[in-house]
Backbone bond lengths (Angstrom), bond angles and torsions (degrees), N, CA, C in turn:
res aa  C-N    CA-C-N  psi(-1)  N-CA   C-N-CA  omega(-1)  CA-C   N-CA-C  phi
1 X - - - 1.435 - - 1.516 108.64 -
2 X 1.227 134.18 123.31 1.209 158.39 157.64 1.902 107.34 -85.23
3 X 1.324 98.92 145.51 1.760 102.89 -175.35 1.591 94.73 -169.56
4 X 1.617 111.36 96.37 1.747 88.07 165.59 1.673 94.41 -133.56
5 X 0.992 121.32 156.36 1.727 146.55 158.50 1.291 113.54 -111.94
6 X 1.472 99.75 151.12 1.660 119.26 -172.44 1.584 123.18 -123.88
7 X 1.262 97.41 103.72 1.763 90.16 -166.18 1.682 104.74 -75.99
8 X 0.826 131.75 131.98 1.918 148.76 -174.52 1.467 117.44 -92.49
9 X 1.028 92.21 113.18 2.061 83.77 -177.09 1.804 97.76 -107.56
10 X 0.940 115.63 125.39 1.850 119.92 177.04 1.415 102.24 -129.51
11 X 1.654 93.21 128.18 1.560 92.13 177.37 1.423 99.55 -122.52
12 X 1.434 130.02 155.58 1.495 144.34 141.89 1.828 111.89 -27.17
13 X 1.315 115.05 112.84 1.334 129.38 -165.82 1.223 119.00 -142.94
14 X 1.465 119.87 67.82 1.701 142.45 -153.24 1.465 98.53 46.84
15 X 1.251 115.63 -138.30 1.671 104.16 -177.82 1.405 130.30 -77.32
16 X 1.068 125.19 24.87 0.969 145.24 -152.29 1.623 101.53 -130.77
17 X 1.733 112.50 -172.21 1.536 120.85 179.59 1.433 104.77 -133.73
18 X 0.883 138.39 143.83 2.051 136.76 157.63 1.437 110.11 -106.85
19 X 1.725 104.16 152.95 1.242 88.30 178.50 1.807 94.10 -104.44
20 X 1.345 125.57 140.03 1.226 139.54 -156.55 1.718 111.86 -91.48
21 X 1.283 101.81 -41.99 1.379 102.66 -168.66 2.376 105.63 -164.71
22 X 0.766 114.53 160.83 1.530 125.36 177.61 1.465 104.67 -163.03
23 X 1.506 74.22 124.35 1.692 91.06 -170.96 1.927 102.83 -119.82
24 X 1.578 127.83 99.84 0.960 133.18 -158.08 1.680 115.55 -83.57
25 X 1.237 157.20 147.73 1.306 145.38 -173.71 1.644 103.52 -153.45
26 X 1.468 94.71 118.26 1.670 82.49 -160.71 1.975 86.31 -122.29
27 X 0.909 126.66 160.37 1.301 127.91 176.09 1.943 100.92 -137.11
28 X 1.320 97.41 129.09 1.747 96.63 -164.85 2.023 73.27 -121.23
29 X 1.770 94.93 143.65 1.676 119.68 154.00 1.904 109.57 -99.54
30 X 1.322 120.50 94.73 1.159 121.28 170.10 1.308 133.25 -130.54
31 X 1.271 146.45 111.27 1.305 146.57 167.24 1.788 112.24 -54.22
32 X 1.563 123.11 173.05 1.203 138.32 171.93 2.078 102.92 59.11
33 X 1.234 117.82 36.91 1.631 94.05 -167.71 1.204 94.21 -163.03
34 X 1.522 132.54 103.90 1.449 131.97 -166.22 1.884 106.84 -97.71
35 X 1.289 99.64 143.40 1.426 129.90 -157.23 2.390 104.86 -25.31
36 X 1.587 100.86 -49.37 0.963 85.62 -155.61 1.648 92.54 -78.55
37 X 1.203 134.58 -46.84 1.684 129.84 158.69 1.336 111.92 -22.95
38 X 0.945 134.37 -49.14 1.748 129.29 172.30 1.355 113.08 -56.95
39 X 1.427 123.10 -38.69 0.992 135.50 -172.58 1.906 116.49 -74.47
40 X 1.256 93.03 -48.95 1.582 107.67 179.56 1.838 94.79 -63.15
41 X 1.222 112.24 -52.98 1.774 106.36 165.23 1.117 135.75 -57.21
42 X 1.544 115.06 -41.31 1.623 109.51 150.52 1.421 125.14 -38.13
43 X 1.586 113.97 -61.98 1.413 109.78 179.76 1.292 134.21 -70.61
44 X 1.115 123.85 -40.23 1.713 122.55 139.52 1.901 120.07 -12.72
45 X 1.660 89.29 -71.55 1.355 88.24 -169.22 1.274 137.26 -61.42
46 X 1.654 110.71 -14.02 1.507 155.96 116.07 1.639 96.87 7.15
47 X 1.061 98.07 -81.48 1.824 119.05 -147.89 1.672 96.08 -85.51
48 X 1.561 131.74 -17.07 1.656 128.01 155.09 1.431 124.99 -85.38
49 X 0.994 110.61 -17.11 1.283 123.68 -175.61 1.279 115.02 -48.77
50 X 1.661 136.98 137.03 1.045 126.58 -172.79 1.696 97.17 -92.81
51 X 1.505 134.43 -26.07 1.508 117.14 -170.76 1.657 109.76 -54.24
52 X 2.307 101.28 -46.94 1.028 105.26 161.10 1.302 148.00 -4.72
53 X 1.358 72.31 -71.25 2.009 95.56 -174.11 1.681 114.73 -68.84
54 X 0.986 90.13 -22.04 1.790 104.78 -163.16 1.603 98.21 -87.22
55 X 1.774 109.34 -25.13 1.343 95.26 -179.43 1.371 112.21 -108.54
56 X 1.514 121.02 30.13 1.597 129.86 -156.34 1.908 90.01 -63.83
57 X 1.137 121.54 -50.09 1.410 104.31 176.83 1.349 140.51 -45.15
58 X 1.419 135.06 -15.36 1.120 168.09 -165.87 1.944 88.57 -82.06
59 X 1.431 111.29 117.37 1.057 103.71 -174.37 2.110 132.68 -69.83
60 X 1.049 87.06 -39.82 1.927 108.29 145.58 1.450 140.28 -127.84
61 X 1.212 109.19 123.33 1.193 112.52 -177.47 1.451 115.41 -135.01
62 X 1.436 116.31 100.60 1.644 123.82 177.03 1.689 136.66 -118.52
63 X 1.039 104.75 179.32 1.474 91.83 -155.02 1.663 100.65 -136.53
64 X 1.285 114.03 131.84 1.529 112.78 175.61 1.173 107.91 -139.24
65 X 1.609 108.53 102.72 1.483 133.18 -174.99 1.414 111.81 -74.49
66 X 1.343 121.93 140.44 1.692 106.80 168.74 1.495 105.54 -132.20
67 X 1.106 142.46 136.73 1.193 147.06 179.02 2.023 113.16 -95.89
68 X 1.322 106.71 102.74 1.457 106.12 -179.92 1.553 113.02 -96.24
69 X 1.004 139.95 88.82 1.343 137.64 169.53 1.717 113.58 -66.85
């Protein structure tokens, strides 16, 4: 089971809107894969990702993985 949400920060940006910040929270159900290895794979997969990439302009964008066994 995979489960993540994205909190959105939008601010007022002359007439317009920006998006300010995305803050990602993903909670993974996995056996065989201990906490800090999940983790080093979370963030990687982070940094290939094509949504990622697509949103590299977006001034923060982070990710807080949790591994529930």
């Amino acid at each position: 089971m995979i489960r993540t949400s994205a909190n959105v920060t939008i601010e007022k940006d002359g007439p317009g809107f920006t998006i300010k910040s995305i803050a990602l929270t993903t909670e993974v159900e996995a056996g065989g894969i201990d906490a800090e290895k999940f983790r080093a794979v979370a963030q990687e997969t982070k940094k290939q990702c094509p949504v990622s990439k697509a949103l590299a302009s977006v001034p923060s964008l982070t990710l807080e993985a949790t591994l529930k066994s």
